[in-house]
Structure formats: structure tokens, C-alpha cells
C-alpha positions as CSV (number, residue, x, y, z in Angstrom):
1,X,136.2,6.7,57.8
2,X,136.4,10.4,56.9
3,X,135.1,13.9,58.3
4,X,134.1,16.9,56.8
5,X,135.2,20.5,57.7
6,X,132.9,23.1,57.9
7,X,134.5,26.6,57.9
8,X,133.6,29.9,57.7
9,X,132.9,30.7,53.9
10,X,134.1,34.1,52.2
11,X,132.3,37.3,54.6
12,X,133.4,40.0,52.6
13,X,136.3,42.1,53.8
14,X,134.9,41.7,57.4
15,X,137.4,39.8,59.7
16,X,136.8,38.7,63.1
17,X,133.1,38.9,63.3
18,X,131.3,37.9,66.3
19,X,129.7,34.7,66.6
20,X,126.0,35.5,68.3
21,X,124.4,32.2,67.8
22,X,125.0,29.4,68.0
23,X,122.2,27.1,65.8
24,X,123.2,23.4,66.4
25,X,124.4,21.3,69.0
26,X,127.1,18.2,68.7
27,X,125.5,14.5,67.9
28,X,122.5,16.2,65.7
29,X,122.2,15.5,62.3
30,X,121.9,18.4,60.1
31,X,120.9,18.8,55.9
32,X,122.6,20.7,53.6
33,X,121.7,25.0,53.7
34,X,120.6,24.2,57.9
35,X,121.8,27.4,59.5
36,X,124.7,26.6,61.5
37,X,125.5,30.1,63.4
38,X,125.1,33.7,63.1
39,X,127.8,36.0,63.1
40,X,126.7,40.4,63.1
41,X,129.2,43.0,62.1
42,X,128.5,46.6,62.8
43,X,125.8,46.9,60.0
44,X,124.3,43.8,59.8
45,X,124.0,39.8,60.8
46,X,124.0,37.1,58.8
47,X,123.4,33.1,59.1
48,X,125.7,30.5,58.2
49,X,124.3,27.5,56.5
50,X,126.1,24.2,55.8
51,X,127.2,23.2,52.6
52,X,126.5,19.4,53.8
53,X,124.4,17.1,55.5
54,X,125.7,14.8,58.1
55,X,125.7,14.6,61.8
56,X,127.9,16.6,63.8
57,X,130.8,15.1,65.5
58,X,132.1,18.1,67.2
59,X,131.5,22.1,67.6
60,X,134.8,24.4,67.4
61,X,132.8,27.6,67.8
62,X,130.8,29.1,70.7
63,X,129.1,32.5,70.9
64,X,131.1,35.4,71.4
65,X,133.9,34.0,69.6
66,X,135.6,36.3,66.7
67,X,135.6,34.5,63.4
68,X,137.0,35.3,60.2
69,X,137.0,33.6,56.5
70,X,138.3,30.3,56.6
71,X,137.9,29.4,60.4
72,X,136.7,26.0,61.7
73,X,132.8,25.7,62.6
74,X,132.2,22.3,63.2
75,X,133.4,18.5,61.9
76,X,130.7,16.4,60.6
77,X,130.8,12.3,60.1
78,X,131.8,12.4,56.6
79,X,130.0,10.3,53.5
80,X,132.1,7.4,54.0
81,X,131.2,6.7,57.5
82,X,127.7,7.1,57.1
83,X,127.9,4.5,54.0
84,X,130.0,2.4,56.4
85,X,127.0,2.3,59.4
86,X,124.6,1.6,56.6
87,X,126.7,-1.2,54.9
88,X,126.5,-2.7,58.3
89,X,122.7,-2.2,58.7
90,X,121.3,-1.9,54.9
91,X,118.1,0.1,56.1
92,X,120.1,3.1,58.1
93,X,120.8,5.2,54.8
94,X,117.3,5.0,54.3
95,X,116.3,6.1,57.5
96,X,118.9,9.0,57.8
97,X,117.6,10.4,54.7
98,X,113.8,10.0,56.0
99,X,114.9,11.9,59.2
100,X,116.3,15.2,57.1
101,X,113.3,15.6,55.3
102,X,110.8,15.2,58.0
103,X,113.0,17.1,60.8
104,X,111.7,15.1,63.7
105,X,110.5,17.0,66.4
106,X,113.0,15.1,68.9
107,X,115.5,17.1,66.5
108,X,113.8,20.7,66.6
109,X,113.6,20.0,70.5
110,X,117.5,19.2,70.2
111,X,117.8,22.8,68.9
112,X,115.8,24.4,71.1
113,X,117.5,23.4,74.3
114,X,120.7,24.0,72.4
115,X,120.0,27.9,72.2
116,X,119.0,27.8,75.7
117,X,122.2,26.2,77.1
118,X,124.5,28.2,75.0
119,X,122.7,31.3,76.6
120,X,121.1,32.2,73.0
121,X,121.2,35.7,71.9
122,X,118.2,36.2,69.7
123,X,118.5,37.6,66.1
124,X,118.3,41.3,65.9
125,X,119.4,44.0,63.4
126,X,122.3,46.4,64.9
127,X,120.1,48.6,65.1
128,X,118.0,46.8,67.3
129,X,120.1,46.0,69.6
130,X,121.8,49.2,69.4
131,X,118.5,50.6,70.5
132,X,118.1,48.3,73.5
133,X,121.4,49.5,74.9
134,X,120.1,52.3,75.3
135,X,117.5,51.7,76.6
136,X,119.2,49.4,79.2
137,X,116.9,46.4,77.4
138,X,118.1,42.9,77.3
139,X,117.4,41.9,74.5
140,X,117.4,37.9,75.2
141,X,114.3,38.5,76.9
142,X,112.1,40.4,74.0
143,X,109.8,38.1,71.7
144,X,110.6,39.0,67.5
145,X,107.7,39.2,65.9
146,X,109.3,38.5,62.7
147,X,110.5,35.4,60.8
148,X,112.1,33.1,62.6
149,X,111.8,35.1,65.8
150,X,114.0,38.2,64.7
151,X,113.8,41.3,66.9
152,X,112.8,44.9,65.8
153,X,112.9,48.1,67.6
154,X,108.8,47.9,68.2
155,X,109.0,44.3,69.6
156,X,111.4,46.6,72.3
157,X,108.9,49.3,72.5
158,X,106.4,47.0,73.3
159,X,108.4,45.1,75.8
160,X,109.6,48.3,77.9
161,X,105.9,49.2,77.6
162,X,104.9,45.9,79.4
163,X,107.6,46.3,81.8
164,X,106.8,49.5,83.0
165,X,102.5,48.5,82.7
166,X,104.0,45.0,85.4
167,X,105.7,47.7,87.6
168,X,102.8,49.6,87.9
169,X,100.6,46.6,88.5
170,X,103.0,45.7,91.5
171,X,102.8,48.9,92.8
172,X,99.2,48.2,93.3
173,X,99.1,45.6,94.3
174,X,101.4,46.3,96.7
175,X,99.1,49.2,98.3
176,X,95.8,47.4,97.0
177,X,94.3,47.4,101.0
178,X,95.0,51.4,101.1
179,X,93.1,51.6,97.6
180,X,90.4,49.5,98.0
181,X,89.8,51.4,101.4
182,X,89.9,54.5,100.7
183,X,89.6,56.5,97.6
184,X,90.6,59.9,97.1
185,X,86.6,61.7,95.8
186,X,85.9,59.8,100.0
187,X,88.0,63.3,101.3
188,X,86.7,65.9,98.7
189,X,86.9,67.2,95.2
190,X,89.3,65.9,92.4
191,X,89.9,66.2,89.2
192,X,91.2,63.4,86.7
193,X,93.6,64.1,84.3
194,X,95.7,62.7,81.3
195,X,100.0,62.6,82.5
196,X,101.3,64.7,79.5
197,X,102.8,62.6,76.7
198,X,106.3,63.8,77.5
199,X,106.4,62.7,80.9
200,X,104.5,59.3,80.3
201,X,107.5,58.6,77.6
202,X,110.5,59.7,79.8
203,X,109.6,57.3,82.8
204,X,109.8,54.6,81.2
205,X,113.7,56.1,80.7
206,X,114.2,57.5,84.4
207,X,112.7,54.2,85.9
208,X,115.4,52.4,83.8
209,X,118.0,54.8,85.0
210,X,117.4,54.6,88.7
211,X,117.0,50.7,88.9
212,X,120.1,50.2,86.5
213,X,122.6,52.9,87.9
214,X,123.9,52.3,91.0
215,X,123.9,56.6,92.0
216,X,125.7,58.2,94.3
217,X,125.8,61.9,94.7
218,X,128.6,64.7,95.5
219,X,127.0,68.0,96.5
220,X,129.5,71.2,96.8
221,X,129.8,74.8,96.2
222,X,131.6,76.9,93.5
223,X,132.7,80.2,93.9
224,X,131.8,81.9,90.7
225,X,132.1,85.3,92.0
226,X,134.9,86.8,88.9
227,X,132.6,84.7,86.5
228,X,129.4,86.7,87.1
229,X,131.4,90.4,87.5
230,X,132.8,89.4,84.0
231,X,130.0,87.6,82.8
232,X,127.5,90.6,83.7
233,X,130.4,93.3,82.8
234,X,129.8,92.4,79.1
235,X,129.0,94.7,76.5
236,X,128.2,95.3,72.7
237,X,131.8,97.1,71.0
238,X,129.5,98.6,68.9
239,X,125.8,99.5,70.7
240,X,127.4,100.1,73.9
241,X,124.6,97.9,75.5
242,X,124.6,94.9,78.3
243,X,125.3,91.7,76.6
244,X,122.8,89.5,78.2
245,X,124.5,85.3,78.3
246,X,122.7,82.9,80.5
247,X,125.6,81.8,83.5
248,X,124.8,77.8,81.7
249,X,126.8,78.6,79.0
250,X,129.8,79.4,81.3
251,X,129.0,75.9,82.5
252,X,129.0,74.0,79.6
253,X,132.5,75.5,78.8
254,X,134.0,75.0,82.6
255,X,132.1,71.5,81.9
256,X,133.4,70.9,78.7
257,X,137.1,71.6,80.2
258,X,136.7,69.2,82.8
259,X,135.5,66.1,80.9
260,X,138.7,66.7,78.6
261,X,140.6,66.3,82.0
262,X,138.5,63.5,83.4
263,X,137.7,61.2,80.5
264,X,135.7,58.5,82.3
265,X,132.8,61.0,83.0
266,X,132.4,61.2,79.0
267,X,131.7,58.0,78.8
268,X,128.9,54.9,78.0
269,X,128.6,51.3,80.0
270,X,126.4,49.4,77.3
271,X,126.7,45.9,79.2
272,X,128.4,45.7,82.0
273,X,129.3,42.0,81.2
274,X,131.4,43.0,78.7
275,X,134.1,44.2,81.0
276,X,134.4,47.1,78.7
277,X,133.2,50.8,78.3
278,X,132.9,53.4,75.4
279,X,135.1,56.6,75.8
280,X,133.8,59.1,73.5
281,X,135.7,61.8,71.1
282,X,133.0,64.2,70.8
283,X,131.5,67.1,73.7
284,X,127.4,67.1,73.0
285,X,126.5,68.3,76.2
286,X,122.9,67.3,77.1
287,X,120.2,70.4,78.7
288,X,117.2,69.3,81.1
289,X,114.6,71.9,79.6
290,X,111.7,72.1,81.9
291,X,108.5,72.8,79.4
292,X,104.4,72.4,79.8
293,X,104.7,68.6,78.7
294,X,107.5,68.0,81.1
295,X,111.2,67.5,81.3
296,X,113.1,67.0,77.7
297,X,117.1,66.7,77.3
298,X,118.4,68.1,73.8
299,X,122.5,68.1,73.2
300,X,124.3,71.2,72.4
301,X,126.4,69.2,69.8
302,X,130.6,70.0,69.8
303,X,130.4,72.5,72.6
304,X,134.1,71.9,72.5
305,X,134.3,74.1,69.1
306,X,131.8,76.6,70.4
307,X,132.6,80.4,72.0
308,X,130.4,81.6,74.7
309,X,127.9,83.9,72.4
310,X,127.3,81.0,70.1
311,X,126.7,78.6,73.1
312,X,124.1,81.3,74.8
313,X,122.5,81.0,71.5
314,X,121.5,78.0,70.5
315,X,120.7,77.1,74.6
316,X,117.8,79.8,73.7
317,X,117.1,78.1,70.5
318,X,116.9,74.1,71.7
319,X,114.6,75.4,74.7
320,X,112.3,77.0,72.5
321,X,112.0,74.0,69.9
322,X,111.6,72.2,72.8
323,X,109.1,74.4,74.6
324,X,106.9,73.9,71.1
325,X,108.0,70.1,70.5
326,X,109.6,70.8,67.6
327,X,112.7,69.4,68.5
328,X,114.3,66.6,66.2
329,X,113.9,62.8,68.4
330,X,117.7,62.6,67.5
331,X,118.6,65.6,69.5
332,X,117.5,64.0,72.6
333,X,120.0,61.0,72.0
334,X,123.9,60.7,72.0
335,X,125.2,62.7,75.1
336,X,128.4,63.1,77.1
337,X,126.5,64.7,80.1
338,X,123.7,66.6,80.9
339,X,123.5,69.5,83.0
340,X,120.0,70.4,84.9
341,X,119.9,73.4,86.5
342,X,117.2,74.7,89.4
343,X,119.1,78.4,88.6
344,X,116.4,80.2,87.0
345,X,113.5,79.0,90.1
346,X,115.5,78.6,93.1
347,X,117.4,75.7,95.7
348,X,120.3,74.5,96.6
349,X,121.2,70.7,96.3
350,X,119.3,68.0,95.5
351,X,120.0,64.7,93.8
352,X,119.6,64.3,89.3
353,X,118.8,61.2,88.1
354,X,121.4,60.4,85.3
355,X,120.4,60.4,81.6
356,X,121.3,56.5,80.3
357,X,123.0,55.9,79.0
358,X,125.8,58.7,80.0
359,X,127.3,58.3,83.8
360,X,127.3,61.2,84.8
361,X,125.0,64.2,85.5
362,X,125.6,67.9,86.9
363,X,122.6,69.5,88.9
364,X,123.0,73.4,89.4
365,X,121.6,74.7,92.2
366,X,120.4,79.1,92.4
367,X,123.9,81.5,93.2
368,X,123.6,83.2,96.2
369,X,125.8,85.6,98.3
370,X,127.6,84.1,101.2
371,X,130.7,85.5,104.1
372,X,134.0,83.2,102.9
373,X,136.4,83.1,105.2
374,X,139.4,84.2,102.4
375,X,143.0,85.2,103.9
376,X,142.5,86.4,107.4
377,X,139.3,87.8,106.8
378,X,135.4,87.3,105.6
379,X,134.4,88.2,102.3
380,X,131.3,87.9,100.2
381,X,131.2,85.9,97.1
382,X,128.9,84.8,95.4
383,X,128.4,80.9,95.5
384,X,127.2,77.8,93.0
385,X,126.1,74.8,94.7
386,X,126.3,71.8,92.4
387,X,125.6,68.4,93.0
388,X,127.0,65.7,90.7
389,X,125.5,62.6,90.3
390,X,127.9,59.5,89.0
391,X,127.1,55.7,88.0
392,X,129.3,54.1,91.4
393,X,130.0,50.9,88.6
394,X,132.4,53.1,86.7
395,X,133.1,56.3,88.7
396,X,133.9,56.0,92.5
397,X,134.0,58.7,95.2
398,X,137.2,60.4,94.8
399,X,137.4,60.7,91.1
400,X,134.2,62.1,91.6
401,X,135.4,64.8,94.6
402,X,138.8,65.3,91.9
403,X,136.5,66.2,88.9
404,X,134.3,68.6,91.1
405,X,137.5,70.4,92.4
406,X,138.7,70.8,88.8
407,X,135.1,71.8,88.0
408,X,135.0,74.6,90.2
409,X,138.7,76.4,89.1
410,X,137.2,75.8,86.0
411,X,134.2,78.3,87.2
412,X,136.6,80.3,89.3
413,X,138.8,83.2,89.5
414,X,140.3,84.0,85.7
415,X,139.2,81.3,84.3
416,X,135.9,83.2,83.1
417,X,138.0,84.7,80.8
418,X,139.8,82.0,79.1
419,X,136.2,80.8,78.2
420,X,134.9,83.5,76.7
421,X,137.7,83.1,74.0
């Protein structure tokens, strides 16, 4: 008797792959070009078929494993044993090859329950499944619409769509007495109107958010009293005249500063089965823009690199392309944190809903005057209260109290100064 090796043929230069299916199952019988598993780098995935028919003696690959050229996917009952069985019962040749070309439906049954015991992932483009991570989608539970079931960003639309249309529906259901008893026209006059397009797009993204995250929030109170004498003290070498820089762009620098210090915060969780998390490089610090069609997040991209001036200007120019929703879809993707600030209409602290799929958000509350108690004596500063919110699964309480001290020397006495630079 003999067995045949299947391996991994030649992938290109791409070395330990990762396996995402898993096609077959041991004991079936499989024809020659029958996908055996698919393996997806970081541009594409591709299907392994088998160079030979035969029935599979054993696997030697699961799904997650990393696979290179030349590694072992499965044995299968060589030639020679078949031709043995049939030698001892003449019409089992015969029958084999009747069962590869009709693919019993005991066999596509086989396969079926095979996916579903090896926990199948289904076959998506990166991008795909790129785009459900961000969404905080899994992806084993969308329906492809393409061949062979392959998954495509609008299959994912369409399944966050239905997800949030069934979450509705339970919410009514759940207060269908109190609707069906009352309506509102029984207690006067109302008007019906359309939820702006904006808003109706970014709950589907704040319900995923708040039921994903596990949020906790740390409210405190910078003094930012040197920052706003230096920050209003600013004037034109040339003209003579008041500068005018908005305080957010002191902010994002004192912000900026602090993630450096407190890498975790810059951070992404795509699945939390993993075990792992994404630390980024870069500083593209996301602004909550309040406009007529609701609440929209573009990035100040590289505010590392970026002096205050440059930083006051473009926070004027991303507000007013978002203002006339003329902001670039990309813009509104690929944070580090967002900042949303109640500054400019007035409060104190509340709780932000973090942006997925970033950790970490920084809510701004209005500055207001306030007696310090400050050596021996009371003195008035002027006081920031900000309330950070954190994802508890990566973040916990006193790395969270840490970054918020180092956030506030970063606002505090001097250091105004040293961003300005």
C-alpha cells in the first residue's frame, strides 16, 4: 500500500500564510482540482486544490495555522491501495469513480458539517474583512452573495443594516403595550420628520461602539490658566494684531505628547480572540464636528509633525468641509483618538462614546474660573474639565488616572510654550 502527500504548492514569495479554511474533512473522498483549504495574505486569498483524487487518510492542517511552500496538507490512500480494495472486490473501482463524478450529496453534506465543526471562516477579500473589523462585524455570520458564498463589503452593509432594522424591532416590541396605547398626535400637535442621513449612518457605528466597548470613564480638571494668558497673548510680528487659535489645537498637541508617552491609548483591538492588539506609528487625531446633519469625526492627519498655526488651520478647514459634506469618506476613518469638545456651547463632564475602532476618547468640557487652593493661599485659575473615556478590555483605571495626570502638565504651566514650537 502507498500514500500520497499533499503539500502546499509554490505561493509566491509569501511564507507562513494563514490557513482560513479548512474545505475537507478526513475519510472523504476527493477528485483531482477539489479545493482543499484557503490560505489569505494581506492582499488577497486563494484556494488550494489537490493535484489527486483519493480519499483522505488524515488532515495535518487546521485553520489558523501558518503555512508556507512545501508544508504537509493532508495524506491520501494512494493508487495502490485503492487498486488493492478493488482487486479484492472487482466492482469498487467502478464505483469510486461513479462517486467523484456524481458528488453524492452524502459527500457535499460531509463538507458542509466539516466547515461548521472547524468553526469555518467564510471567504472574503481583505478588504472585506478588513472592513468588518471596523465595523466590529463578524464576519462568519454575513451571507456572500457571490460565487461560492464569498463575502463583499455590501453583503456587510446589508447585514449591519438588518442588525440595527432587528434592534429596532425589539425595542418595539419591547414597549409595544405603551405604543399601541397611546400615540403621541392623542396629547397634541406633532410634526414627522426624516433623522438626517448623517445621523441615521453613524448609529449604526455608536450602537456598535457602546455594545462592543466595555466603557468606563475618568472625569478631572486641568489647569490651563498659563496656556490661555499665552495662547490669548499672541500676536502678528508683522500687523501687530491678536492671533486668534482655537484652545483644541493646544489639545491636540498636549494630546499628541501624551499618547507618545502612553502607547496603549494609540491603539486598535480588532478581535479580541486574537490575544493581540495593533499599536500604531502614526498621530491622526480624530475631531467630533457638530454640523446640521449631525455629528461627523474627520482626522487631523500627523499632528505629530504639525505647529500650533498650521493645526488651528486646518481644524477650521475639516469643520467647514464637513459643515458642507464635502469631506473625503476616508477622512472619517483611521484614528488614534478623537477629541469632542462641549467648549464652544457650554458643560462640564459628561461621558463620550468612543470612536471604533480606537480605545480611547477625550471629551472637553467649557474653561471656567475657579479659587485653587495653591501654596498657602486661594488663587483663581482658570480650569478644563475633561472626561476620558477608555475600552476597560485594554486600558484599566490607573493607566487611565496616569495618562490624565500627564495630560494635564502637558496643558499646564510652561508647557504652552513648548507647543507652540
Amino acid at each position: 500500500m502507498s500514500e500520497i502527500e499533499i503539500k502546499v504548492p509554490n505561493i509566491g514569495d509569501f511564507k507562513d500564510v494563514e490557513v482560513i479554511e479548512v474545505l475537507v474533512l478526513e475519510g472523504q473522498t476527493i477528485i483531482k482540482n477539489d479545493p482543499l483549504i484557503t490560505i489569505e495574505s494581506d492582499k488577497s486569498s486563494v484556494e488550494i486544490p489537490s493535484n489527486f483524487y483519493g480519499k483522505i487518510k488524515s488532515l495535518k492542517i487546521k485553520i489558523g495555522d501558518k503555512v508556507s511552500e512545501g508544508d504537509l496538507i493532508l495524506i491520501l490512500e494512494g493508487k495502490s491501495q485503492i487498486r488493492e480494495k478493488a482487486e479484492e472486490k472487482p466492482d469498487i473501482e467502478k464505483e469510486f469513480k461513479k462517486i467523484k463524478v456524481i458528488k453524492t450529496e452524502l459527500e457535499q453534506i460531509s463538507i458542509n458539517q466539516a466547515k461548521t465543526k472547524s468553526q469555518d471562516v467564510l471567504s472574503a477579500s481583505p478588504k472585506a474583512r478588513k472592513f468588518a473589523r471596523e465595523l466590529g462585524v463578524d464576519i462568519v455570520q454575513v451571507t456572500g452573495s457571490e460565487k461560492d458564498g464569498r463575502v463583499i463589503e455590501d453583503d456587510i452593509k446589508k447585514f449591519v443594516s438588518s442588525k440595527a432594522k432587528n434592534i429596532n424591532e425589539i425595542k418595539e416590541d419591547k414597549t409595544n403595550k405603551i405604543k399601541n396605547e397611546f400615540d403621541h398626535s392623542d396629547f397634541g400637535e406633532i410634526e414627522i420628520k426624516d433623522i438626517p442621513r448623517v445621523k441615521k449612518l453613524s448609529s449604526v457605528y455608536l450602537t456598535n461602539s457602546w455594545t462592543t466597548i466595555p466603557h468606563v470613564t475618568n472625569h478631572d480638571e486641568a489647569d490651563i490658566t498659563e496656556m490661555e494668558s499665552f495662547r490669548t497673548s499672541l500676536t502678528d510680528i508683522y500687523t501687530g494684531e491678536n492671533i486668534k487659535i482655537t484652545p483644541l489645537a493646544f489639545i491636540i498637541k498636549a494630546l499628541v505628547a501624551s499618547l507618545k508617552k502612553f502607547p496603549s491609548f494609540n491603539s486598535s483591538i480588532d478581535e479580541i480572540e486574537t490575544g493581540k492588539m495593533t499599536l500604531k506609528k502614526y498621530f491622526h487625531i480624530g475631531i467630533a464636528v457638530d454640523t446640521p446633519n449631525g455629528l461627523m469625526v474627520p482626522k487631523i492627519r500627523n499632528a505629530n509633525n504639525k505647529k500650533i498655526l498650521l493645526l488651528s488651520k486646518e481644524l477650521k478647514e475639516v469643520s467647514e468641509l464637513c459643515r458642507n459634506l464635502k469631506i473625503d469618506k476616508k477622512e472619517l476613518f483611521g484614528g488614534s483618538m478623537t477629541i469632542t469638545s462641549l467648549g464652544g456651547i457650554g458643560g462640564s463632564f459628561f461621558t463620550p462614546i468612543i470612536n471604533y475602532p480606537e480605545v480611547a476618547i477625550l471629551g472637553v468640557g467649557k474653561s471656567h474660573k475657579k479659587q485653587i487652593f495653591i501654596n498657602g493661599e486661594f488663587q483663581t485659575r482658570i480650569m478644563l474639565p475633561i472626561s476620558l473615556s477608555y475600552d476597560h478590555r485594554i486600558i484599566d483605571g490607573a493607566e487611565a488616572a496616569r495618562f490624565n495626570n500627564d495630560l494635564k502638565e502637558n496643558l499646564g504651566k510652561n508647557f504652552a510654550y513648548k507647543l507652540a514650537v
